[in-house]
C-alpha positions in Angstrom: 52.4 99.8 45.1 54.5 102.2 47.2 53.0 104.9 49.5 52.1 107.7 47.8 53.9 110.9 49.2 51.3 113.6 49.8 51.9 117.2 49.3 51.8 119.7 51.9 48.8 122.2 52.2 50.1 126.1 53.0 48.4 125.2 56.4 50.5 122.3 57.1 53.7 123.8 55.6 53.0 126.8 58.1 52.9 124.2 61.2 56.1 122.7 60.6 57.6 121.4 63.3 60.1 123.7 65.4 63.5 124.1 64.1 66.7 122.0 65.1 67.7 122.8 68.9 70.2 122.1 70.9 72.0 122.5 73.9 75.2 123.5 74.4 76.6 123.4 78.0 80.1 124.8 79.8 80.0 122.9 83.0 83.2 124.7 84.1 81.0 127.5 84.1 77.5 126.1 84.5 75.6 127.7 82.1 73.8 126.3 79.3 72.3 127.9 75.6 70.2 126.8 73.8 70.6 127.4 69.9 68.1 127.2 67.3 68.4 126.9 63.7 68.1 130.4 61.7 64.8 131.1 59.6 65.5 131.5 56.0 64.7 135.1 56.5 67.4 135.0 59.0 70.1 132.9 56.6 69.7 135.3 54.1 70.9 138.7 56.7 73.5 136.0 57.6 74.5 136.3 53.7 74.3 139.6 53.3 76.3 140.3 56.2 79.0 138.3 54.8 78.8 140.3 51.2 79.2 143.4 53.4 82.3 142.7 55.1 83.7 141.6 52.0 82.9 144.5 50.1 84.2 146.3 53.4 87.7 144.3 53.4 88.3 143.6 50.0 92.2 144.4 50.4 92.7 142.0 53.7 90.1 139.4 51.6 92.8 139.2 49.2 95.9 139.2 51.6 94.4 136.6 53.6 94.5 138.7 56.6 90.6 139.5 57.7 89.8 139.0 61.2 88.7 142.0 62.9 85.1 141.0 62.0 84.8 137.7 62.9 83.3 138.5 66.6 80.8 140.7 65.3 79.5 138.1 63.0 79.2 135.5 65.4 78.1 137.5 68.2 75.1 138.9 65.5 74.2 135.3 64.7 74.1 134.0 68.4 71.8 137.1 68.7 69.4 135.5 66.0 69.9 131.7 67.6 70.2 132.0 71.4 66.7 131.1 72.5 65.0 130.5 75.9 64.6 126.6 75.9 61.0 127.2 77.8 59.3 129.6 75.5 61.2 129.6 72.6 61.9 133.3 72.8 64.9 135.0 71.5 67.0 135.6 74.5 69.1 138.6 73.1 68.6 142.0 70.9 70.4 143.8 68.4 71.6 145.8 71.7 73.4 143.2 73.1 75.5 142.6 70.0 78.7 144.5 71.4 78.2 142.8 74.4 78.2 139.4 73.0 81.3 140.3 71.1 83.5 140.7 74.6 82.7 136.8 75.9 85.5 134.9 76.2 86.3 133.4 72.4 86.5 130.2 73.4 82.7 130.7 74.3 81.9 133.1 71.5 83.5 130.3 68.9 81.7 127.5 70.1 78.1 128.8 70.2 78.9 130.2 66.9 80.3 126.9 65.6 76.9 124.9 66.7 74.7 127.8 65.2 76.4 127.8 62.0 76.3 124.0 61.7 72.6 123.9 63.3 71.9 126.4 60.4 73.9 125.1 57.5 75.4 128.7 57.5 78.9 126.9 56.7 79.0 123.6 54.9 82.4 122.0 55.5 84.3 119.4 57.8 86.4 121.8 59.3 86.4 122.4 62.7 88.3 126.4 62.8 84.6 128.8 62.4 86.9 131.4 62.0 88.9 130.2 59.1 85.3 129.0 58.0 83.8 132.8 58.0 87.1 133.7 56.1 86.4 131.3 53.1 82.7 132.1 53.1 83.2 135.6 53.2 86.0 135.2 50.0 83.2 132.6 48.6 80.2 135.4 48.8 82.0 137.7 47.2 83.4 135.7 44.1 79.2 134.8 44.1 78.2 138.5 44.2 80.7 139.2 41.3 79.5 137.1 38.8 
């Protein structure tokens, strides 16, 4: 006979182990993030946000043309997955949003890239997060129509 698998207790499914981390580094620039994996609580704003701007953009949705939002997304994500490796802390507020928005994109894009795939916020092989947030955003709201 095979091991039995056991079912968790609400105890043990409340000490789950951390979720996924990982470091992403810019020598040129020597700095390093660390990025944790959204809560479920925090996947679901992600979600929402994406309904939003689609409700927001419906004409440039259709056209093919959205972009003016894409920074404001990812920088709002990085705000829920930047941590401080030591503690575990969320390193930035809703505050800094704007300000996360003005890195350079080449920065912006590839925290956002590892926070979306740490999260499973965007399930493809593709490697353009911007053309990614487009078809999510057209995908959400064909979802929220139905």
């Amino acid at each position: 006979m095979g091991k039995r698998n056991r079912f968790k207790t609400r105890e043990e499914l409340f000490k789950l182990p951390i979720r996924n981390r990982e470091i992403v580094e810019f020598p040129e620039l020597q700095l390093k993030f660390c990025i944790q994996e959204l809560s479920a609580k925090k996947f679901d704003d992600y979600l929402v946000m994406l309904l939003n701007i689609g409700k927001e953009n419906q004409k440039e949705i259709e056209a093919g043309t959205i972009s003016l939002h894409n920074a404001k997304l990812a920088a709002t994500v990085l705000s829920w997955s930047i941590i401080d490796e030591t503690t575990g802390e969320l390193v930035f507020t809703p505050e800094d949003i704007e300000k996360l928005e003005e890195l350079p994109s080449s920065v912006l894009y590839k925290l956002f890239s590892v926070a979306t795939r740490l999260s499973h916020l965007i399930v493809s092989d593709k490697s353009n997060p911007v053309q990614e947030v487009k078809d999510e955003i057209k995908n959400a709201q064909k979802d929220s129509s139905t």
